[in-house]
Backbone bond lengths (Angstrom), bond angles and torsions (degrees), N, CA, C in turn:
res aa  C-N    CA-C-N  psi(-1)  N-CA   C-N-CA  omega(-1)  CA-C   N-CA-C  phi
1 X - - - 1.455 - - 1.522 109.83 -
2 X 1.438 128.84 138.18 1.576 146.23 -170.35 1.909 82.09 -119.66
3 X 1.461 82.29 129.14 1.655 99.57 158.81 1.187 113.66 -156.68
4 X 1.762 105.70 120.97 1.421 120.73 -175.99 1.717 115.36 -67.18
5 X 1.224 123.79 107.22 1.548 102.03 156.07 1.339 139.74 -142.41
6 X 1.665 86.30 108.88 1.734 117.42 -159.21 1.729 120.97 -97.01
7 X 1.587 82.89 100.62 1.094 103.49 -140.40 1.852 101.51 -143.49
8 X 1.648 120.42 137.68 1.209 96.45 -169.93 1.416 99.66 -160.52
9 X 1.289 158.80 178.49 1.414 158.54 143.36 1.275 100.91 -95.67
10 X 1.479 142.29 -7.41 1.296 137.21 172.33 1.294 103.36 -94.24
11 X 1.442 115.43 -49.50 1.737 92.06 173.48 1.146 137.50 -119.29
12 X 1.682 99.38 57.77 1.160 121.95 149.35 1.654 113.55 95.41
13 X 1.709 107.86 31.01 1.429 132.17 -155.26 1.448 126.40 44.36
14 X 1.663 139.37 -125.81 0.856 117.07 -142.13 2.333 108.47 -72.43
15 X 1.305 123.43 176.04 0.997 127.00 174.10 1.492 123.36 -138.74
16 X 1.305 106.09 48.92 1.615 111.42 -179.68 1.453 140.19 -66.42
17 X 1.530 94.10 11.79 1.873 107.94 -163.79 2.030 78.53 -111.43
18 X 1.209 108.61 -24.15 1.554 103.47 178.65 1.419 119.21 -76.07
19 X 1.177 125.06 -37.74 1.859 149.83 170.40 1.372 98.08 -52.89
20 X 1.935 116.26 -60.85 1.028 105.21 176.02 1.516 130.50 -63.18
21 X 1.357 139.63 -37.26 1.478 150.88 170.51 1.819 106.34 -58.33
22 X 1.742 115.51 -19.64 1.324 91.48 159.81 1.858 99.55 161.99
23 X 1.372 122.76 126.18 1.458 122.37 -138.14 1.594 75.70 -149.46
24 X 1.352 116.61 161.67 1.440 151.13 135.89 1.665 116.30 -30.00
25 X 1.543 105.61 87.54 1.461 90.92 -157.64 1.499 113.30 -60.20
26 X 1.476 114.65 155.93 1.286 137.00 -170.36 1.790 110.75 82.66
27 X 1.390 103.97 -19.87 1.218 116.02 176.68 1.642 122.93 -30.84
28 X 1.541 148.41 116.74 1.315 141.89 167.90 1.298 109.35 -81.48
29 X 1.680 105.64 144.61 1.731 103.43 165.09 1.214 130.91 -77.71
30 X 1.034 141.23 99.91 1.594 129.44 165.17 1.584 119.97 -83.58
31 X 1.318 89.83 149.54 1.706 111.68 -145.06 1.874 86.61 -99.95
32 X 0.830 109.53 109.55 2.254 97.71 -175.26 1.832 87.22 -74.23
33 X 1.591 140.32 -30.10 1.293 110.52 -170.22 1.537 104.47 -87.60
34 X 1.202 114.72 -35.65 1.518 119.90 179.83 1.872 120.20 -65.72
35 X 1.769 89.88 -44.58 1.568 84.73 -168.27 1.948 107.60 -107.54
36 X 1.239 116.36 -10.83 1.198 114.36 175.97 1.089 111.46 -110.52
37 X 1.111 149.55 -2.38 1.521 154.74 156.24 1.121 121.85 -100.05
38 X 1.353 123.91 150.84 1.810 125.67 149.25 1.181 115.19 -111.12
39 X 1.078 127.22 -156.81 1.498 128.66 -160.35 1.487 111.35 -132.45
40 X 1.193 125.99 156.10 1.670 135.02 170.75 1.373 105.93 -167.47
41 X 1.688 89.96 -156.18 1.256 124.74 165.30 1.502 112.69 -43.05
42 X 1.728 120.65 154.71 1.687 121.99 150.36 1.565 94.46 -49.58
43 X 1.103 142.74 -62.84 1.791 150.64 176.93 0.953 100.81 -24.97
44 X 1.372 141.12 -55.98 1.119 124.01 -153.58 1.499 112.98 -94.13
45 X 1.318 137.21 4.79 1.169 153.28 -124.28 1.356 172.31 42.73
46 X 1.057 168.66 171.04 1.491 143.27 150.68 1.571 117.98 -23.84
47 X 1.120 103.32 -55.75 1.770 113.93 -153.69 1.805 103.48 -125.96
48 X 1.530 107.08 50.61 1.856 106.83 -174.21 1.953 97.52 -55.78
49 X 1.089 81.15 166.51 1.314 94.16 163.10 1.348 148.84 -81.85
50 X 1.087 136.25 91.00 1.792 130.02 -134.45 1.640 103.25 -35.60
51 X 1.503 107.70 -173.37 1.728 112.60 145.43 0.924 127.69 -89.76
52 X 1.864 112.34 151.84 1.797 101.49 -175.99 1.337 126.63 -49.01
53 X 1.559 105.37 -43.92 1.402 127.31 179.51 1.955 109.25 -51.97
54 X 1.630 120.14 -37.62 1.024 113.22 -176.68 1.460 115.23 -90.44
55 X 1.766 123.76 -22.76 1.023 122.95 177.55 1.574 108.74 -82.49
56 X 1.453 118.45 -47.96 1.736 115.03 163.58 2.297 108.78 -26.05
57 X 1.384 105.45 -52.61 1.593 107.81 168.60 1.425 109.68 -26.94
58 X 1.618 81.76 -88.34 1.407 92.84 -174.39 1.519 148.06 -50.86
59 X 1.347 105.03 -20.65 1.456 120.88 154.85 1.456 109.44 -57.90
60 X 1.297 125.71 -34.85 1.581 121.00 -178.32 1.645 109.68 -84.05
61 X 1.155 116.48 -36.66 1.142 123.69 -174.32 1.726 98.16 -72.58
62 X 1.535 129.97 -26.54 1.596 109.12 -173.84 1.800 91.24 -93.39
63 X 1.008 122.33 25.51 1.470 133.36 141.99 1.812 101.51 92.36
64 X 1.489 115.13 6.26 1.707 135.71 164.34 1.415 107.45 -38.82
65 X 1.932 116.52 102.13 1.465 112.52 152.64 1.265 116.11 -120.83
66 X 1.049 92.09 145.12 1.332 128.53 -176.30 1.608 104.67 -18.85
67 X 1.714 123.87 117.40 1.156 104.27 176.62 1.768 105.48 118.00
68 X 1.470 93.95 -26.59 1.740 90.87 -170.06 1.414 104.54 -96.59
69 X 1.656 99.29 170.34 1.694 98.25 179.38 1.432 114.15 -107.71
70 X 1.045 117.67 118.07 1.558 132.71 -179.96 1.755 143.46 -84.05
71 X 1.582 104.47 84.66 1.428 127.28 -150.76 1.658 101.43 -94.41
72 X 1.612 109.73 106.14 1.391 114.55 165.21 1.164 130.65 -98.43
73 X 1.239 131.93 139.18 1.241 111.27 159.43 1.533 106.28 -155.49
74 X 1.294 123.68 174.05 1.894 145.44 -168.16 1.393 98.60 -106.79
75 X 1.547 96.93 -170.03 1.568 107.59 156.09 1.529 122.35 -120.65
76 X 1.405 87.09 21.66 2.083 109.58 -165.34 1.536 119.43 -98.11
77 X 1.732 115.62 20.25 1.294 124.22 -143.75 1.563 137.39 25.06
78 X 1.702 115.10 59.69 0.966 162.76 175.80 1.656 101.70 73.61
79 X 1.042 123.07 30.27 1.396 125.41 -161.08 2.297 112.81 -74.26
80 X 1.536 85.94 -40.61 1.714 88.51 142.07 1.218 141.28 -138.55
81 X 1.238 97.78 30.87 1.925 101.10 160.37 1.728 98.12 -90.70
82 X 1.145 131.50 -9.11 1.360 136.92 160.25 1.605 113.37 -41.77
83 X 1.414 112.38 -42.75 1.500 109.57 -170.89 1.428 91.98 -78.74
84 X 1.300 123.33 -64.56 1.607 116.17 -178.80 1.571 113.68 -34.15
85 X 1.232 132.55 -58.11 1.180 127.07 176.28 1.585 121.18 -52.62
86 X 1.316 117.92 -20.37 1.522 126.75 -153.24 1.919 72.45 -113.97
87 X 0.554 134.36 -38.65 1.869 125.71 -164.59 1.781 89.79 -85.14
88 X 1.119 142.30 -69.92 1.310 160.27 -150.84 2.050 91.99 -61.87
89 X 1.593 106.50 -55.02 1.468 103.24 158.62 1.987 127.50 -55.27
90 X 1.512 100.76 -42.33 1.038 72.22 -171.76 1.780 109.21 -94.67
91 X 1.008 112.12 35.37 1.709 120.86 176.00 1.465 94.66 -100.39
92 X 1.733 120.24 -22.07 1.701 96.94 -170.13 1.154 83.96 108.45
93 X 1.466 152.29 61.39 1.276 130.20 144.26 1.341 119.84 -157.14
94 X 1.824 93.94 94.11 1.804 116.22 -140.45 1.418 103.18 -70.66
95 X 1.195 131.90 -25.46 1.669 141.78 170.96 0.757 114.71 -98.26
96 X 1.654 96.47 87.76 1.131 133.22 174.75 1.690 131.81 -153.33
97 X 1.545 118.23 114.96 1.086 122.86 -159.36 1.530 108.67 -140.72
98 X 1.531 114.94 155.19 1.486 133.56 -162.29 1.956 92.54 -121.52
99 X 1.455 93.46 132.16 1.141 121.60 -178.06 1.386 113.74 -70.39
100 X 1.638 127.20 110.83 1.561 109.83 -156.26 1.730 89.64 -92.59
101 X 1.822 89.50 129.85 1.481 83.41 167.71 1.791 98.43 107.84
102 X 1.289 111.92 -43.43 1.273 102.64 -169.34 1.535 138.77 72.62
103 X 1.229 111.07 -157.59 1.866 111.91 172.04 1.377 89.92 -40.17
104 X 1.632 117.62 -68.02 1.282 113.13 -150.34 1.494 136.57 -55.82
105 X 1.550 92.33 -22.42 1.529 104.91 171.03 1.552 117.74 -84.46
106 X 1.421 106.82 -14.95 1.694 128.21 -174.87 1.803 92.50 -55.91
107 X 1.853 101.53 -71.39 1.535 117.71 -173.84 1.434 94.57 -63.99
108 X 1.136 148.52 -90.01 1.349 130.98 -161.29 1.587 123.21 -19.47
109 X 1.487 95.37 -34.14 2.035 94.33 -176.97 1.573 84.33 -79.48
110 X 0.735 158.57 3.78 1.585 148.28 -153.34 1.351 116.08 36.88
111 X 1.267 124.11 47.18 1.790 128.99 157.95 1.059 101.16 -63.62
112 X 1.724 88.65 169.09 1.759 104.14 166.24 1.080 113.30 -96.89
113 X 1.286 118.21 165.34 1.034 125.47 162.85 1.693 127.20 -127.83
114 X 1.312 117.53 174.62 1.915 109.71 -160.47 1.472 94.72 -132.81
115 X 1.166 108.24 132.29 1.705 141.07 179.92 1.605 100.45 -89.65
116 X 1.642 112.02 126.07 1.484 110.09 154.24 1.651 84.97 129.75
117 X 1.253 109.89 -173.28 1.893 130.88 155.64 1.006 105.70 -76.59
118 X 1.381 105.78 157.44 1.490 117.59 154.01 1.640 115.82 -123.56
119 X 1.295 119.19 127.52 1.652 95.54 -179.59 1.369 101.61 -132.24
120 X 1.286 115.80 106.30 1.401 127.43 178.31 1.392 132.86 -60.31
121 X 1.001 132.42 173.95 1.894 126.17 -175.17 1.362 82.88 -94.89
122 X 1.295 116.05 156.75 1.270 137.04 -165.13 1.271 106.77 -97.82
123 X 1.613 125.47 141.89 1.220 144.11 -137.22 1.364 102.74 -98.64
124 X 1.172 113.96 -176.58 1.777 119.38 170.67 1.054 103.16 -119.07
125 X 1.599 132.66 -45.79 1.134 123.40 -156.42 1.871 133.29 -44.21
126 X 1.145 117.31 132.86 1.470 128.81 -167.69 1.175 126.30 -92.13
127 X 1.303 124.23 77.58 1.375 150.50 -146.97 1.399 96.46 -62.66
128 X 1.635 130.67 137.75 1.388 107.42 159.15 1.651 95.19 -113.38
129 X 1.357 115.40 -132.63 1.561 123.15 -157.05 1.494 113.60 -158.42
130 X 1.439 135.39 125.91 1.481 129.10 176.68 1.168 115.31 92.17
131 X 1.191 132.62 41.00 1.621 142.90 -169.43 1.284 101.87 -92.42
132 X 1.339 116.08 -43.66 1.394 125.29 168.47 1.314 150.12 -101.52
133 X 1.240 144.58 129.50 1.202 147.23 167.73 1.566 121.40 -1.88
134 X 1.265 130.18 90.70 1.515 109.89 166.07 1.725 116.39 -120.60
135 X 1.019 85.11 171.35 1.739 87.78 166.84 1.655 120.02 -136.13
136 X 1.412 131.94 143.73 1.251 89.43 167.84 2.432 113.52 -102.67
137 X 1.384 89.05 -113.87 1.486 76.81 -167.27 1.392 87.04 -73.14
138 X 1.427 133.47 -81.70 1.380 136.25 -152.89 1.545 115.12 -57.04
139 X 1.519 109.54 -3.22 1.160 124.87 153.78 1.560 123.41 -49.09
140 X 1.428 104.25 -65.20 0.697 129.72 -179.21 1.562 132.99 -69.18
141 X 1.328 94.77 -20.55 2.475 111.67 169.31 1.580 72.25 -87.29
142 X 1.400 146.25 -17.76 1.518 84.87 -156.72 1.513 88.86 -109.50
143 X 1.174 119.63 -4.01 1.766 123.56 159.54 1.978 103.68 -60.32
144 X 0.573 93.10 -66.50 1.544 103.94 176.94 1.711 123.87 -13.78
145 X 1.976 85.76 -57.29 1.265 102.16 172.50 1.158 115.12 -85.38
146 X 1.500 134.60 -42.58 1.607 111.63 -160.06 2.264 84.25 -122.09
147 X 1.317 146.20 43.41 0.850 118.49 116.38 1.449 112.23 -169.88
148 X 1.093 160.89 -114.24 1.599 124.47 -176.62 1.679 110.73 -126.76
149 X 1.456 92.88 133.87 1.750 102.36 -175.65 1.564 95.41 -114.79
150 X 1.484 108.94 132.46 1.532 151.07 176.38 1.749 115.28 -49.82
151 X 0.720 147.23 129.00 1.539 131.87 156.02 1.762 106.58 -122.61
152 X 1.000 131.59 115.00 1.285 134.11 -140.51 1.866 99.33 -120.04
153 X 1.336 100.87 14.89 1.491 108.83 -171.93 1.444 107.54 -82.89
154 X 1.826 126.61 -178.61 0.993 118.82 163.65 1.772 98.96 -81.61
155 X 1.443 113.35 165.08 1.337 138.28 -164.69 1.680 89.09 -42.08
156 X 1.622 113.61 -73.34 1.187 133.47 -153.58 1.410 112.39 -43.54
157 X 1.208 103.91 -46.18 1.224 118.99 -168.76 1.811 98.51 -81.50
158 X 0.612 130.96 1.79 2.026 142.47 -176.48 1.707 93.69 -90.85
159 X 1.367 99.85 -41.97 1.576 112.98 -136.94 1.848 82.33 -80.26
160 X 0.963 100.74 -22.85 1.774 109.56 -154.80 1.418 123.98 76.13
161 X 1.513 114.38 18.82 1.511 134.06 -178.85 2.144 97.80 -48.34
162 X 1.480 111.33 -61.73 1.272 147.69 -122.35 1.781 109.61 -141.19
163 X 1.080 140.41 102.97 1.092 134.09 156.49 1.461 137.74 -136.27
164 X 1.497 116.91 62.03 1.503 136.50 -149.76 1.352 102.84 -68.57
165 X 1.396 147.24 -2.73 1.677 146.24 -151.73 1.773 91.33 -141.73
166 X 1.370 134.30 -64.37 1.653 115.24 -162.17 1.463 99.34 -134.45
167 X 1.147 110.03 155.65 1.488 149.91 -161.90 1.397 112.52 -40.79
168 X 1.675 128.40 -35.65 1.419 126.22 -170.35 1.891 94.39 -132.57
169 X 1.118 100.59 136.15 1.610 103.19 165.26 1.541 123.77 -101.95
170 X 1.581 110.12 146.18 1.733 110.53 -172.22 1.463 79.94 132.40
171 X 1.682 98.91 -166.69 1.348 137.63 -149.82 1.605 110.33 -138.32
172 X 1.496 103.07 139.86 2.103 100.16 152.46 1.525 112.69 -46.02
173 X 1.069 109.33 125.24 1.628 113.95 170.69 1.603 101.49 -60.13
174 X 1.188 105.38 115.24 1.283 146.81 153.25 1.444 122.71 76.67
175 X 1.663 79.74 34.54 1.558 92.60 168.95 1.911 113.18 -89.34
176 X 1.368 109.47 129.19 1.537 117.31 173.54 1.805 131.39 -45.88
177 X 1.171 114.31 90.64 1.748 99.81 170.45 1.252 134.47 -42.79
178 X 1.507 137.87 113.56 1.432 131.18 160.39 1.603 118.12 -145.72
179 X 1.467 107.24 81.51 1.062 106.70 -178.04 1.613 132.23 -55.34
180 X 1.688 86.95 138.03 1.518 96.58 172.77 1.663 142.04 -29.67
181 X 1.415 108.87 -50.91 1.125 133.32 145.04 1.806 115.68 -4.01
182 X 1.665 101.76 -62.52 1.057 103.99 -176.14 1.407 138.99 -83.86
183 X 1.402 104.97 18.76 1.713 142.58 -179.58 1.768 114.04 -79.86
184 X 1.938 99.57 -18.98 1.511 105.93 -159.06 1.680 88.42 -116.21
185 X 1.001 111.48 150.68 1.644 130.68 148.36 1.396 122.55 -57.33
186 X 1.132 156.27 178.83 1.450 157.40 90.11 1.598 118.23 50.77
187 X 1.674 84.57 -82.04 1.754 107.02 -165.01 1.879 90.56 -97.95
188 X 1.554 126.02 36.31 1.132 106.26 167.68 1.998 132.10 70.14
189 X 1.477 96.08 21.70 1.300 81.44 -178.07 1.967 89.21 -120.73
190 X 1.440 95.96 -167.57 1.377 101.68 -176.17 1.799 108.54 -84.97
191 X 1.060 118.68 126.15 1.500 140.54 -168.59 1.924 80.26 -54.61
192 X 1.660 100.98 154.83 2.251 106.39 -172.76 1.719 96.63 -80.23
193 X 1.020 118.08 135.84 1.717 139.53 171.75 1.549 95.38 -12.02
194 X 1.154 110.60 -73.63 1.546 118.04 175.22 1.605 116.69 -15.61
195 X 1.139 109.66 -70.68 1.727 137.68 173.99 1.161 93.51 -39.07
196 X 1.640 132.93 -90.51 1.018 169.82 87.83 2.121 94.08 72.61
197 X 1.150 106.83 -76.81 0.986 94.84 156.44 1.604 145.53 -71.46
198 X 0.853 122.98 -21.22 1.373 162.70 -168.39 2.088 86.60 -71.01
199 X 1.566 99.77 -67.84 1.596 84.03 -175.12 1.520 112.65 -98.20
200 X 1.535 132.71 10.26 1.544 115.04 136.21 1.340 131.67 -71.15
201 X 1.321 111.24 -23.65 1.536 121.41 179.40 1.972 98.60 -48.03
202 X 1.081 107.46 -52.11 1.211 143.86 -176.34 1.760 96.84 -22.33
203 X 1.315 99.03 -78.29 1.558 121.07 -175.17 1.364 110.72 -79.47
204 X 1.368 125.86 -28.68 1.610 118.68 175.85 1.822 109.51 -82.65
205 X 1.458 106.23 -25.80 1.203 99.31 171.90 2.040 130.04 -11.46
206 X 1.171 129.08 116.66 1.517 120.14 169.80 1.791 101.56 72.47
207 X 1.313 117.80 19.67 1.314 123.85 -175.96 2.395 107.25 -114.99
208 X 1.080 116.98 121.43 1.548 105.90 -157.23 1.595 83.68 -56.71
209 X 1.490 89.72 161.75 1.474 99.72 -173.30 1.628 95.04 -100.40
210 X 1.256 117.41 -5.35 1.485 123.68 159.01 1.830 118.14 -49.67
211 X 1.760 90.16 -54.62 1.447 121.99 -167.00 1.555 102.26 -22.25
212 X 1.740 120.96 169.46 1.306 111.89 162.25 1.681 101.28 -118.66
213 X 1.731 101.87 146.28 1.420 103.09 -172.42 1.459 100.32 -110.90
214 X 1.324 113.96 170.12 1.411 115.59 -179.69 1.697 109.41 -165.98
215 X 1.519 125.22 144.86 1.316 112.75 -174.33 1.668 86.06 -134.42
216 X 1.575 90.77 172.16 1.607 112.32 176.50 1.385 110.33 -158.30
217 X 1.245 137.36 167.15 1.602 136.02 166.40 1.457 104.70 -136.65
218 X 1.636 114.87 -110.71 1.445 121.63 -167.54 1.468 114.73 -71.62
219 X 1.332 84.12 -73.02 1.822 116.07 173.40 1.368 126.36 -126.74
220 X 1.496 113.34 19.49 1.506 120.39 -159.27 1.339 144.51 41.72
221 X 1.502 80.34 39.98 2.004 99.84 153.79 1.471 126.31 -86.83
222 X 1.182 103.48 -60.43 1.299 101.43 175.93 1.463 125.88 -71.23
223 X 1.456 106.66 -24.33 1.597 104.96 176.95 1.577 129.71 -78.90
224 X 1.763 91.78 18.24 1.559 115.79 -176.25 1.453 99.80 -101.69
225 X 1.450 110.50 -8.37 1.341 109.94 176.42 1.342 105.36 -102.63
226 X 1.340 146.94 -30.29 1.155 144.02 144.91 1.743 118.25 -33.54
227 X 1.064 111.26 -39.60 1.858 105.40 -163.79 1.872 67.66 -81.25
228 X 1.528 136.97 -58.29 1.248 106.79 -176.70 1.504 134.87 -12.48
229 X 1.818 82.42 -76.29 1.309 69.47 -164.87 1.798 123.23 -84.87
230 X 1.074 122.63 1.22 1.365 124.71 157.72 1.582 119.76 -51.91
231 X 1.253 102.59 -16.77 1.546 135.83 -168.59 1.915 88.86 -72.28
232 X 1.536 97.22 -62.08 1.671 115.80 -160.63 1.770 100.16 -88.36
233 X 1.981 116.33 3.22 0.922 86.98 162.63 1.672 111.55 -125.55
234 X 1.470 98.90 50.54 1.420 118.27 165.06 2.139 103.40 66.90
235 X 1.334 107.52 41.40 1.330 141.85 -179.49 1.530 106.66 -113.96
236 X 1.268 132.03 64.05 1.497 118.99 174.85 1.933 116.86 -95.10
237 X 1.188 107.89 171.65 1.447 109.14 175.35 1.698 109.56 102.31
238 X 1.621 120.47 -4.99 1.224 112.33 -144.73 1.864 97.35 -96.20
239 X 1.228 104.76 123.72 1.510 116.05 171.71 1.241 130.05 -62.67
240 X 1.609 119.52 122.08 1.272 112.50 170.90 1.485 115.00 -98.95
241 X 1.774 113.88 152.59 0.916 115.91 155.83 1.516 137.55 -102.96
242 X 1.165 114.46 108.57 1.806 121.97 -164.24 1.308 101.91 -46.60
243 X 1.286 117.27 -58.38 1.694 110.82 -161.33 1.394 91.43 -62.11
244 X 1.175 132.05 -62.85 1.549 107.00 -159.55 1.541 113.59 100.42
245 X 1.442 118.40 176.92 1.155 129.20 147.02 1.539 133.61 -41.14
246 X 1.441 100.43 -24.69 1.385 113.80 176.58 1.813 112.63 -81.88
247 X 1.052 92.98 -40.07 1.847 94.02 165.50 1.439 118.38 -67.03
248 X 1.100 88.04 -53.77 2.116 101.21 -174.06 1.380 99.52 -53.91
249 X 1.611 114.54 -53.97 2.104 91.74 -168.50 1.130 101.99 -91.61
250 X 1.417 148.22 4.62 1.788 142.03 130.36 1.285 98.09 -17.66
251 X 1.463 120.56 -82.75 1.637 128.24 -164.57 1.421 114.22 -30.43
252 X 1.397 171.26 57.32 1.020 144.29 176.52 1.406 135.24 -29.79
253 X 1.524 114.20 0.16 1.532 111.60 163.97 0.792 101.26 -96.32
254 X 1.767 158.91 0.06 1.063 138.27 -142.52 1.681 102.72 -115.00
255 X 1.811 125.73 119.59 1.333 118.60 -172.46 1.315 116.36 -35.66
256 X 1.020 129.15 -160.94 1.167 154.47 140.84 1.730 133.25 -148.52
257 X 1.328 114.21 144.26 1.536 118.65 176.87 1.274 123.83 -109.37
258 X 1.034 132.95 133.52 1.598 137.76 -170.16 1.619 97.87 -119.68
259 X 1.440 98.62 166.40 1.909 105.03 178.03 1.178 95.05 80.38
260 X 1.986 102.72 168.24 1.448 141.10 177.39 1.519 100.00 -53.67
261 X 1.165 139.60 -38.47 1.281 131.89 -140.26 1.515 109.76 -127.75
262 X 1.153 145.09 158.23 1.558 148.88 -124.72 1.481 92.75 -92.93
263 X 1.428 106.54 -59.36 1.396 123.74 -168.78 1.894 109.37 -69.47
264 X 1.014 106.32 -0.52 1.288 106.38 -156.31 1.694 134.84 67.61
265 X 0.838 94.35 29.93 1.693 107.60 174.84 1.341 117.18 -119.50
266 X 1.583 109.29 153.77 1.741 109.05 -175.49 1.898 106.59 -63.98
267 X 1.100 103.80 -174.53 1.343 104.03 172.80 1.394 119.33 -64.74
268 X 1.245 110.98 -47.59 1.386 127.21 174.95 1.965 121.33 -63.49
269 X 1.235 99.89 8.06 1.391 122.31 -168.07 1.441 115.35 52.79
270 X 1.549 110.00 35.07 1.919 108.02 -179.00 1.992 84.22 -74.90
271 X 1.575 117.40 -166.51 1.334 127.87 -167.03 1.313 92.58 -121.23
272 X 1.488 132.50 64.03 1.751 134.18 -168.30 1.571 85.70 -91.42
273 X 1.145 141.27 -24.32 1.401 146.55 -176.65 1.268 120.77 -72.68
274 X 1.329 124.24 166.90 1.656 114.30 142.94 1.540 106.12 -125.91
275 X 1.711 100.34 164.06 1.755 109.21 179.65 1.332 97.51 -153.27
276 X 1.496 119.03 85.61 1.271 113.14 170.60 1.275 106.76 -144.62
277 X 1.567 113.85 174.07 1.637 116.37 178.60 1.797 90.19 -77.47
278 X 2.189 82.05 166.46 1.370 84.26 168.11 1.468 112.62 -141.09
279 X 1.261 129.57 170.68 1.654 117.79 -166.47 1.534 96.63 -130.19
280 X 0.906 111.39 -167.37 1.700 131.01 -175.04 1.566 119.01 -170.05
């Protein structure tokens, strides 16, 4: 099974007039607000995580039986066909793989590609639920504190410079920056295992290798591509959190950190940051 999902915060989320003009033939569309998300609260986040009961559907409906191997990919250097792969795992559905490179590597080999929908006969496969690691928010302060939580954003937006998508700008207090971004090469594919390890070593450094780790970004799309690739750099176990940043500064009790540094402090430990609760 090929499943397109074109899909982006740069251009302007979903892109279905693009899938249609020319897709991975046999390829299905997945919808990231329709088919990888459900809906709530501001609390619960931008991008929650569907229900089992509704995502088990939808696995049948993109026509998935039981048994097959399941190849996603975007045109964002897998940045959200990552959630499909990370949702499709944790339903129970171990064959399953992300297209390195994507469209772009598709056209570079010079394939074809197929114009129109595709709507497949509907699948069998029997989705289960919890395959994977999550956390939620208080999950996630208490990863923070005793062993290392992810921030998968660009810098700026860590820093609290910048916050164009949710309501408060900054970071979980003393959660680590390493954007996603820096998972891809050039031409968009995933940087070789080597690399790969090379810059988590980086951040887990002096961290127990017992410890539990956990990442998040906006709304927990992209930081589904992070537990990836920690995944590909022989890093397993690592928890995501769905809500995200987008849940956490919903909360109005929930601190916040500003500045370069976890705690909110300059490097030099002056107080250029802030880390306090906030009310409304």
């Amino acid at each position: 099974m090929l499943l397109d999902v074109r899909w982006s915060v740069a251009a302007g989320g979903a892109d279905h007039a693009a899938y249609l003009r020319g897709h991975l033939p046999g390829a299905v569309y997945v919808s990231m607000d329709g088919d990888l998300a459900g809906h709530g609260s501001p609390q619960d986040g931008r991008h929650p995580l569907p229900t089992p009961a509704d995502f088990a559907e939808t696995v049948q409906r993109w026509g998935v039986d039981d048994g097959d191997t399941v190849v996603v990919y975007d045109d964002c250097g897998g940045t959200s066909a990552a959630r499909a792969w990370w949702l499709l795992r944790h339903a129970g559905i171990r064959s399953c793989l992300v297209l390195d490179g994507g469209l772009a590597a598709w056209r570079e080999a010079g394939l074809a590609l197929q114009a129109g929908e595709v709507i497949p006969a509907p699948g069998s496969a029997c989705a289960s639920w919890g395959r994977m690691p999550v956390v939620d928010a208080d999950g996630a302060q208490a990863i923070a504190e005793a062993g290392l939580l992810l921030d998968a954003r660009a810098p700026e937006r860590y820093r609290g410079e910048t916050e164009p998508l949710d309501p408060a700008a900054g970071h979980i207090p003393r959660a680590v920056n390493l954007p996603t971004t820096g998972n891809l090469d050039d031409d968009g594919r995933l940087l070789p295992q080597e690399d790969l390890a090379e810059r988590f070593a980086a951040v887990t450094a002096g961290v127990d290798e017992d410890a539990p780790v956990a990442v998040y970004c906006g709304s927990g799309v992209t930081a589904a591509h992070q537990v990836m690739a920690m995944a590909a750099a022989g890093l397993h176990g690592v928890a995501l959190f769905p809500g995200s940043w987008s849940a956490w500064c919903n909360d109005p009790h929930r601190p916040v950190a500003t500045g370069p540094e976890p705690d909110g402090s300059a490097p030099d430990g002056s107080a250029v940051g802030s880390l306090a609760p906030r009310s409304r």
